[in-house]
N, CA, C and O of each residue as an XYZ file, in Angstrom:
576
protein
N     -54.163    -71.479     19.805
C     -52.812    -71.282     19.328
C     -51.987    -70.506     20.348
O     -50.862    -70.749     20.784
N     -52.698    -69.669     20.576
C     -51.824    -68.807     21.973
C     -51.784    -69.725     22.852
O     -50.685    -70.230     23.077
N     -52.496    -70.010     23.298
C     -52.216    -71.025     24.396
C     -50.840    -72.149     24.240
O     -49.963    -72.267     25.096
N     -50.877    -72.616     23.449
C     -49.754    -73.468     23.175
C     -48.367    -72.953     23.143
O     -47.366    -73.460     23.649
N     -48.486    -71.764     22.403
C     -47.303    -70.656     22.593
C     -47.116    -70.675     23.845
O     -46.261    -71.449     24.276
N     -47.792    -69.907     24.681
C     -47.683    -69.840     26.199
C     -47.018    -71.008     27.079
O     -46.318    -71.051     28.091
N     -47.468    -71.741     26.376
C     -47.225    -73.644     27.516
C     -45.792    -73.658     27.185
O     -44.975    -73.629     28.106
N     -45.319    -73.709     25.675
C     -44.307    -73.382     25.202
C     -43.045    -72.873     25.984
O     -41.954    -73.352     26.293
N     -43.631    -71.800     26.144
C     -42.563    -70.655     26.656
C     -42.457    -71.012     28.189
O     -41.303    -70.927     28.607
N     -43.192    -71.308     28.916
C     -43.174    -71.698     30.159
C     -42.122    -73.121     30.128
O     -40.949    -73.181     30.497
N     -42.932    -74.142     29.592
C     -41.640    -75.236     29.392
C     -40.186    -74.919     29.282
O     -39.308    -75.413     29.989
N     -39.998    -73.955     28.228
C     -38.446    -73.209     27.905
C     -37.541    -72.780     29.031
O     -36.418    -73.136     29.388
N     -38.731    -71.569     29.630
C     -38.213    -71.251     30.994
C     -37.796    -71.895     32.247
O     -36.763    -71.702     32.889
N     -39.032    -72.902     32.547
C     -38.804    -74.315     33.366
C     -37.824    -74.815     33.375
O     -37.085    -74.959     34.349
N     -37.602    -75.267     31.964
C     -35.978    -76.384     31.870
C     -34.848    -75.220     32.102
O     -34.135    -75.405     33.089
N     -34.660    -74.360     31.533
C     -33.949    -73.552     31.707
C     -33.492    -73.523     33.499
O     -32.546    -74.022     34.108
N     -34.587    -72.747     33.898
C     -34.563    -72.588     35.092
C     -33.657    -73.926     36.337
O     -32.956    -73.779     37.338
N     -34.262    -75.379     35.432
C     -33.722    -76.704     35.764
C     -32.569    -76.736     35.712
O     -31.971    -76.973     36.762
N     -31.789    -76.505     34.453
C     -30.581    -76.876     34.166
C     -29.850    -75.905     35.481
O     -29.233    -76.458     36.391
N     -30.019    -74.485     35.414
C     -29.277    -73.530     35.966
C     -29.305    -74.052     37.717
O     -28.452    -73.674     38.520
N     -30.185    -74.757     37.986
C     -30.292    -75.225     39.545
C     -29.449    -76.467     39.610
O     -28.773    -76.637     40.624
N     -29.400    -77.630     38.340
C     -28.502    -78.691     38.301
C     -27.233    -78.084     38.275
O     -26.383    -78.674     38.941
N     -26.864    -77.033     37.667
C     -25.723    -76.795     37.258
C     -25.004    -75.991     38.948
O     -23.823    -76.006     39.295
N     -25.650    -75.650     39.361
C     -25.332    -74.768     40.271
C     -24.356    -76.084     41.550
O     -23.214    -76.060     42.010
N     -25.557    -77.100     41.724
C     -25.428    -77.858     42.227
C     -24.439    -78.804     42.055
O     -23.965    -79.146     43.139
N     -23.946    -79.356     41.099
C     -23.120    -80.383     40.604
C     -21.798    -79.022     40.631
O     -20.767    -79.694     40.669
N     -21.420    -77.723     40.631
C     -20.517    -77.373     40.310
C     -20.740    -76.012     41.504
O     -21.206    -74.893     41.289
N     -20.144    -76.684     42.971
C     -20.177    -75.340     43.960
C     -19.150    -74.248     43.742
O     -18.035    -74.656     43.415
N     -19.303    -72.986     43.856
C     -18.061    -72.658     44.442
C     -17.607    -72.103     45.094
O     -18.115    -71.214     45.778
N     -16.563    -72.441     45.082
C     -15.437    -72.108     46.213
C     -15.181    -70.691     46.645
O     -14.684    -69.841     45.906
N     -15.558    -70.490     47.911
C     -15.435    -68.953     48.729
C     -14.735    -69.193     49.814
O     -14.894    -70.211     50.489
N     -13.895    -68.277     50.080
C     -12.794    -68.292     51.206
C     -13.369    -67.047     51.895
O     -13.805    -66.019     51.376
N     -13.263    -67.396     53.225
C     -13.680    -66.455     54.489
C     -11.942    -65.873     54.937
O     -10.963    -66.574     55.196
N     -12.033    -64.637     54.906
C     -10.812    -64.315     55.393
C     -10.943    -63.180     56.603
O     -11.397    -62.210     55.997
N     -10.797    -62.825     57.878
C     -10.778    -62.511     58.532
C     -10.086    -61.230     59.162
O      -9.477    -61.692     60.127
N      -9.959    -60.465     59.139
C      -8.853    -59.175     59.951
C      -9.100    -59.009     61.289
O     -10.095    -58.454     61.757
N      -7.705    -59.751     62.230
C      -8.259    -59.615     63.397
C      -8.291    -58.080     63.838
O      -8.401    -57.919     65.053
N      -8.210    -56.858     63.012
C      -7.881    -55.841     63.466
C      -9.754    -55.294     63.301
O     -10.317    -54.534     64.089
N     -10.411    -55.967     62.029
C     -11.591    -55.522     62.448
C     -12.207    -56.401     62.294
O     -11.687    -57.402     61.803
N     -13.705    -56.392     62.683
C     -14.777    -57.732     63.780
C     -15.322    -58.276     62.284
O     -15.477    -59.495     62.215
N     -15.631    -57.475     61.060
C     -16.034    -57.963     59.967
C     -15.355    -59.072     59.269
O     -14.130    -59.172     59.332
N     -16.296    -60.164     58.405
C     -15.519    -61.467     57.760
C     -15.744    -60.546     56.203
O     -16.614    -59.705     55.978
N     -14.951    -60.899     55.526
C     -15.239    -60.812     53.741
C     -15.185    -62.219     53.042
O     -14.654    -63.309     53.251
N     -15.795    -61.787     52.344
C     -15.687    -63.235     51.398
C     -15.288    -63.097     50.010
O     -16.157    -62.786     49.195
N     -13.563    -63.368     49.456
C     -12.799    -62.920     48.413
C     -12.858    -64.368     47.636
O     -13.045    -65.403     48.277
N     -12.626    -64.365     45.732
C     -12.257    -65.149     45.092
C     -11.254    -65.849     45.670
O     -10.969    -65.476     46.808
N     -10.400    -67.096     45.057
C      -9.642    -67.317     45.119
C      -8.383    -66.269     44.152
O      -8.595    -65.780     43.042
N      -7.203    -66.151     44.900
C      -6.424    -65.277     44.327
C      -6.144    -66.220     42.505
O      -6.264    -67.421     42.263
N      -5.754    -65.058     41.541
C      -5.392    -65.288     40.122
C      -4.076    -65.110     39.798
O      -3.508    -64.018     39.778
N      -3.520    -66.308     39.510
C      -2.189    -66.769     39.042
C      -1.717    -65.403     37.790
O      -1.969    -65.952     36.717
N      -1.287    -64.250     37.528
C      -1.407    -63.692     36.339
C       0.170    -63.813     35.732
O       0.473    -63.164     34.731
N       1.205    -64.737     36.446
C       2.223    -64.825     35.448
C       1.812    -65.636     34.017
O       0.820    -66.285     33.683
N       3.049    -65.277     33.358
C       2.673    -65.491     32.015
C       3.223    -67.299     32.430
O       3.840    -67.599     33.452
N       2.797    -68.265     31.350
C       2.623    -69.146     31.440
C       3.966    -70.141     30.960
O       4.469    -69.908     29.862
N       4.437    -71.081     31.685
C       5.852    -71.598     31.491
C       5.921    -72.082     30.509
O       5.049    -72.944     30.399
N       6.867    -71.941     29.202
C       6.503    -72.704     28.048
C       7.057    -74.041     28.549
O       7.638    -74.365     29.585
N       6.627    -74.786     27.316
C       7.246    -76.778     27.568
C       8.398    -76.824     26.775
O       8.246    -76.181     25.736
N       9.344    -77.278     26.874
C      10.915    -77.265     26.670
C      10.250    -78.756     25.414
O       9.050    -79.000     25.545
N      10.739    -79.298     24.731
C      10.661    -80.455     24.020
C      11.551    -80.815     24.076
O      11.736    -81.569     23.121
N      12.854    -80.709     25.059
C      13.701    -81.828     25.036
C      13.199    -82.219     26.336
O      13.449    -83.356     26.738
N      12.695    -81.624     26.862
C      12.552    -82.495     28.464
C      11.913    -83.290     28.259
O      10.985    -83.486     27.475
N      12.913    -84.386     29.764
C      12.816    -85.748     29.603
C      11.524    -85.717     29.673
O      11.097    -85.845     28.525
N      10.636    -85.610     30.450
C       9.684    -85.988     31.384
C       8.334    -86.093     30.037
O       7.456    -86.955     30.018
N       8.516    -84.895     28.942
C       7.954    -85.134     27.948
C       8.279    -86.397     27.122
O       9.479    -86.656     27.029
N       7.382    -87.254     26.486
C       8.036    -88.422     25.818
C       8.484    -87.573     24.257
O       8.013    -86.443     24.123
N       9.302    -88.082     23.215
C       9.383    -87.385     21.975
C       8.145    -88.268     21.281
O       7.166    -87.643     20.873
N       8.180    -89.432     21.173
C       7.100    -90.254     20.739
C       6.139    -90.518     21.410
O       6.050    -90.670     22.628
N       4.967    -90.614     20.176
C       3.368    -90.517     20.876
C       3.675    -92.128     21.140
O       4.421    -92.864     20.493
N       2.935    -92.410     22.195
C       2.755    -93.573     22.344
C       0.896    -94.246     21.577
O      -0.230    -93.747     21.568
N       1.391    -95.358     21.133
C       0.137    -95.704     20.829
C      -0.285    -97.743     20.950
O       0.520    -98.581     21.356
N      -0.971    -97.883     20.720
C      -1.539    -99.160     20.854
C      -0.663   -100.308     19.629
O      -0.904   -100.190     18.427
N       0.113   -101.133     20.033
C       0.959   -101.823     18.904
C      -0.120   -102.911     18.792
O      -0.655   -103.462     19.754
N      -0.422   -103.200     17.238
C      -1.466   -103.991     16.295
C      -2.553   -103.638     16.888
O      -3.251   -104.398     17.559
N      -2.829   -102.142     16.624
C      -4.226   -101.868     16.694
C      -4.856   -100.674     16.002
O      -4.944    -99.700     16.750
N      -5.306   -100.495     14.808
C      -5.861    -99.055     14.838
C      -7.264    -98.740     14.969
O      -8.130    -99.612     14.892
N      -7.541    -97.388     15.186
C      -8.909    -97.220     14.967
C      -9.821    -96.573     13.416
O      -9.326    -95.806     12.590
N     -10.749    -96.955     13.391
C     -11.577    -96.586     11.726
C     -12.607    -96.277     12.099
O     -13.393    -96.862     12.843
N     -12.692    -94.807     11.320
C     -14.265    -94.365     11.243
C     -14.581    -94.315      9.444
O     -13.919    -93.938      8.477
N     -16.106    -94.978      9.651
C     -16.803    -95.275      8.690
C     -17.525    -93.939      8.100
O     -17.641    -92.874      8.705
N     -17.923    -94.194      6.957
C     -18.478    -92.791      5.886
C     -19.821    -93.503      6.016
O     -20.002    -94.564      6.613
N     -21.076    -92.507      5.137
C     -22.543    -92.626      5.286
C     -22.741    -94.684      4.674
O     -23.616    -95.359      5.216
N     -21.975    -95.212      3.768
C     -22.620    -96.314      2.740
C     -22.581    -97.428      4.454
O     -23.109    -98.539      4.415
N     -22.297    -97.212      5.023
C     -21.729    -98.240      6.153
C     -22.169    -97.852      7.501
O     -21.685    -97.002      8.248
N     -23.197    -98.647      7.679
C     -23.998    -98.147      8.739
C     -24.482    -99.122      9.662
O     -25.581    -98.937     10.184
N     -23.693   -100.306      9.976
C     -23.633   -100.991     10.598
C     -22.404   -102.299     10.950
O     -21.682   -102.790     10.082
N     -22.393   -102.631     12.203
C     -21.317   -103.911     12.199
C     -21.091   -104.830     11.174
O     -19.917   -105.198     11.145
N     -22.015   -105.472     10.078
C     -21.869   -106.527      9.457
C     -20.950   -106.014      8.446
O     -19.987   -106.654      8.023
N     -21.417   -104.336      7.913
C     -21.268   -103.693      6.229
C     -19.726   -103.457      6.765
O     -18.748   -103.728      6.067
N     -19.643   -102.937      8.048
C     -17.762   -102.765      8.784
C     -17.009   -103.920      8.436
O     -16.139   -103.932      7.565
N     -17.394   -104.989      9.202
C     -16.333   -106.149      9.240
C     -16.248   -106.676      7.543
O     -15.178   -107.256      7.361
N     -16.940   -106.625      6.523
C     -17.051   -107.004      5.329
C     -15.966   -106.614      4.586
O     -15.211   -107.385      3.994
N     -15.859   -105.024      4.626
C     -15.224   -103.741      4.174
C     -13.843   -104.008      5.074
O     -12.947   -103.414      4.474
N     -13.318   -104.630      6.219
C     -12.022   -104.533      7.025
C     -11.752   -106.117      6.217
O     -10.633   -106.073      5.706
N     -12.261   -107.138      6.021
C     -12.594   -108.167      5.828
C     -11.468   -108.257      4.394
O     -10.480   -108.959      4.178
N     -12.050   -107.367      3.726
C     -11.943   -107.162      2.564
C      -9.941   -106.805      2.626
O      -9.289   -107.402      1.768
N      -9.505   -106.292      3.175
C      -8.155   -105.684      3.712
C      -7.378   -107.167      4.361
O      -6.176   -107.204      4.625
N      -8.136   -108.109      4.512
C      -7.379   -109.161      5.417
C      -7.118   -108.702      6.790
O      -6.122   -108.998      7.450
N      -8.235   -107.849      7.218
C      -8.027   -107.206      8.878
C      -9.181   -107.938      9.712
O     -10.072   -108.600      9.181
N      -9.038   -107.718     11.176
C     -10.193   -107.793     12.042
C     -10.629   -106.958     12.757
O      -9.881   -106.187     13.359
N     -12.103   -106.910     12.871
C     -12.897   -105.872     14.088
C     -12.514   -106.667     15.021
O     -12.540   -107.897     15.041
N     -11.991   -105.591     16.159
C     -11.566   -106.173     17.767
C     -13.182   -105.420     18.214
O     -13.911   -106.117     18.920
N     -13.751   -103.862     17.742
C     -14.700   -103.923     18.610
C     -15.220   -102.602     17.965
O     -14.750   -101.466     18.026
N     -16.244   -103.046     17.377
C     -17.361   -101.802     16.518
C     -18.072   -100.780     17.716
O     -18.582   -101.304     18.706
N     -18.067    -99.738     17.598
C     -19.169    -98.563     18.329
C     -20.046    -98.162     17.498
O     -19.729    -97.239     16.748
N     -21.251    -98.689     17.417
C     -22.525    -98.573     16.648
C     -22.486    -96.781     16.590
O     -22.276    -96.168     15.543
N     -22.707    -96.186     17.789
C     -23.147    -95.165     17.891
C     -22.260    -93.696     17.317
O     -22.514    -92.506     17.134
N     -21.299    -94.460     17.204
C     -19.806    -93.608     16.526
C     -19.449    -93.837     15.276
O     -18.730    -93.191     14.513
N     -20.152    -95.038     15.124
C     -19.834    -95.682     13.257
C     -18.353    -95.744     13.151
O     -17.646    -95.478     12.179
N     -18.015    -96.159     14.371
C     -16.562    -96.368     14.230
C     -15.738    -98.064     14.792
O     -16.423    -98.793     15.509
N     -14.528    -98.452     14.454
C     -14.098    -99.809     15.463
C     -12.910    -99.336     15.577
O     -12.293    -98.335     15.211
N     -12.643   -100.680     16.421
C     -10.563   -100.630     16.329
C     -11.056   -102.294     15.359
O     -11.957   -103.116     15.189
N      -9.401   -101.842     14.908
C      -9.169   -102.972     14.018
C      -8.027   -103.706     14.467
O      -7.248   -102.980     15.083
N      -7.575   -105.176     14.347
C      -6.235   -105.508     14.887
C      -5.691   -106.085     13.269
O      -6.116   -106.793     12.357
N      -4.635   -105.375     13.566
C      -3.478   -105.263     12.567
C      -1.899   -105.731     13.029
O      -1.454   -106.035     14.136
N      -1.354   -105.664     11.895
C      -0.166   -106.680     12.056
C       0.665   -105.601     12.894
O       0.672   -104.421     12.542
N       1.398   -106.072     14.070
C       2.476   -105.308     14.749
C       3.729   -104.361     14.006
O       4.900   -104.732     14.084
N       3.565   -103.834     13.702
C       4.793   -102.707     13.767
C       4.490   -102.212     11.517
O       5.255   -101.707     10.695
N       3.124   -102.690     11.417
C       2.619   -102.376     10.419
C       1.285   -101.425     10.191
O       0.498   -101.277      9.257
N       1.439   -100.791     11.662
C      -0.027    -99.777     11.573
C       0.195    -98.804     11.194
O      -0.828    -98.124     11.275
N       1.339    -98.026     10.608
C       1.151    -96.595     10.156
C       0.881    -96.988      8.238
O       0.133    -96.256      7.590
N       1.564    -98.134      7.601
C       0.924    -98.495      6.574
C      -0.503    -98.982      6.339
O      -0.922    -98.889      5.185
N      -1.452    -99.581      7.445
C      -2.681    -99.911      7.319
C      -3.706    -98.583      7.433
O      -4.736    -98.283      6.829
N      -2.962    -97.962      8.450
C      -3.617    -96.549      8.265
C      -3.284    -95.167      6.914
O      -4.050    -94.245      6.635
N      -2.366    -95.363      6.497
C      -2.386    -94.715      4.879
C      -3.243    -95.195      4.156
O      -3.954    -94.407      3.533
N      -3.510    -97.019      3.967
C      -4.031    -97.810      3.166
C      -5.425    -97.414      3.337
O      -5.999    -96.797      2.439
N      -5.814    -97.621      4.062
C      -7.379    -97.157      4.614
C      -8.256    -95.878      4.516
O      -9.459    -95.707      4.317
N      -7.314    -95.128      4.706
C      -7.383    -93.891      4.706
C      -7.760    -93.285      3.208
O      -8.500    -92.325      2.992
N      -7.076    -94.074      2.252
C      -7.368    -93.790      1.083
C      -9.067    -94.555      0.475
O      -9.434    -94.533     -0.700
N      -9.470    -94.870      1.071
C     -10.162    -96.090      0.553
C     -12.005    -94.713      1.196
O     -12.363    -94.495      2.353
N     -12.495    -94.291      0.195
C     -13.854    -94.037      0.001
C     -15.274    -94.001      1.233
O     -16.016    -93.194      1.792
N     -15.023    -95.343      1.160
C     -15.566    -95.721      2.095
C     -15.122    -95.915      3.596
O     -15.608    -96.902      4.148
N     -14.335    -95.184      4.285
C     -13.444    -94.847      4.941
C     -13.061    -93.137      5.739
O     -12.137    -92.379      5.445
N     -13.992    -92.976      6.647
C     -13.952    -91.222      6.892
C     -12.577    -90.885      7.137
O     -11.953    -90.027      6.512
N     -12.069    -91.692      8.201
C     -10.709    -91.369      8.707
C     -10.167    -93.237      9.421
O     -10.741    -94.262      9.790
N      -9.040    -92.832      9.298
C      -8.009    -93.826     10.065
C      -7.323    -93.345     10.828
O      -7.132    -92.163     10.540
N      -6.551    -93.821     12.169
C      -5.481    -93.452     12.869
C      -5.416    -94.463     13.908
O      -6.227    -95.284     14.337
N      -3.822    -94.071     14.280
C      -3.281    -95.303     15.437
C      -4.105    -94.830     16.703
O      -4.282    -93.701     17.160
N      -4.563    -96.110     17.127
C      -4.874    -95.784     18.635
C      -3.714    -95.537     19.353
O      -2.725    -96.215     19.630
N      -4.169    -94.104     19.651
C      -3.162    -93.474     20.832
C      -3.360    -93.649     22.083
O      -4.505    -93.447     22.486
N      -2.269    -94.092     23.105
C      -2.738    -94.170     24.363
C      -2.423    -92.679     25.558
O      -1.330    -92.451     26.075
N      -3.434    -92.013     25.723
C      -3.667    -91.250     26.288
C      -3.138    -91.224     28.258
O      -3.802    -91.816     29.108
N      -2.001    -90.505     28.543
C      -2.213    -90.272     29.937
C      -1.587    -88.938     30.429
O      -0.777    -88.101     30.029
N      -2.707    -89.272     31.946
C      -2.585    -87.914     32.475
C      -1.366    -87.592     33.116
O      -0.662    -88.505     33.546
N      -1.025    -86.403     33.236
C      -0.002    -86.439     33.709
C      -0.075    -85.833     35.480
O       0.948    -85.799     36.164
């Protein structure tokens, strides 16, 4: 029994030890050499820290959109525990007069294609419905 404890704890430490060497690796950082030609020594300082306070975002600016943009005839649906696969999904959207454009097994979720400029009603509709975790418009996401 001790023994196994022991192997245990060594494994723990091991991976541990693993991750902290992956991590080190995949994420260098950054040191700046800065120099004084007045004396022969190098230092090696952080990068300097921004400490003003932070610009708020205006909401009329243009550059902000006022509307989210999102995917026209498309939303996305996540499924509750009774529905645990593609067939029990499309049955249940089926059932709505909708279509799966494209199930994620692993998310228990799809997008659905819906009628154009009728997705904030398919997503109330749905939303109410039990068997149904959540609804919402696919939003299209960008960086700025």
């Amino acid at each position: 029994m001790k023994k196994r404890v022991w192997i245990l704890i060594f494994l723990i430490i091991f991976l541990i030890n693993s991750c902290a060497a992956y991590y080190e690796e995949t994420n260098p950082v950054i040191e700046y050499k800065i120099t004084n030609p007045e004396k022969e020594e190098t230092a090696i300082e952080s990068p300097p820290i921004d400490e003003s306070p932070p610009t708020p975002i205006n909401p009329q600016s243009p550059s902000i959109p006022q509307e989210r943009n999102y995917a026209r005839g498309r939303i996305v649906v996540g499924f509750e525990y009774p529905i645990k696969n593609e067939a029990d999904a499309t049955t249940l959207i089926n059932s709505y007069g909708l279509e799966i454009i494209d199930y994620y097994e692993t998310m228990n979720m799809a997008s659905v294609k819906v009628l154009v400029g009728k997705e904030s009603e398919y997503v109330d509709k749905l939303s109410k419905d039990p068997k149904i975790k959540w609804a919402e418009l696919d939003y299209i996401a960008q960086i700025a």
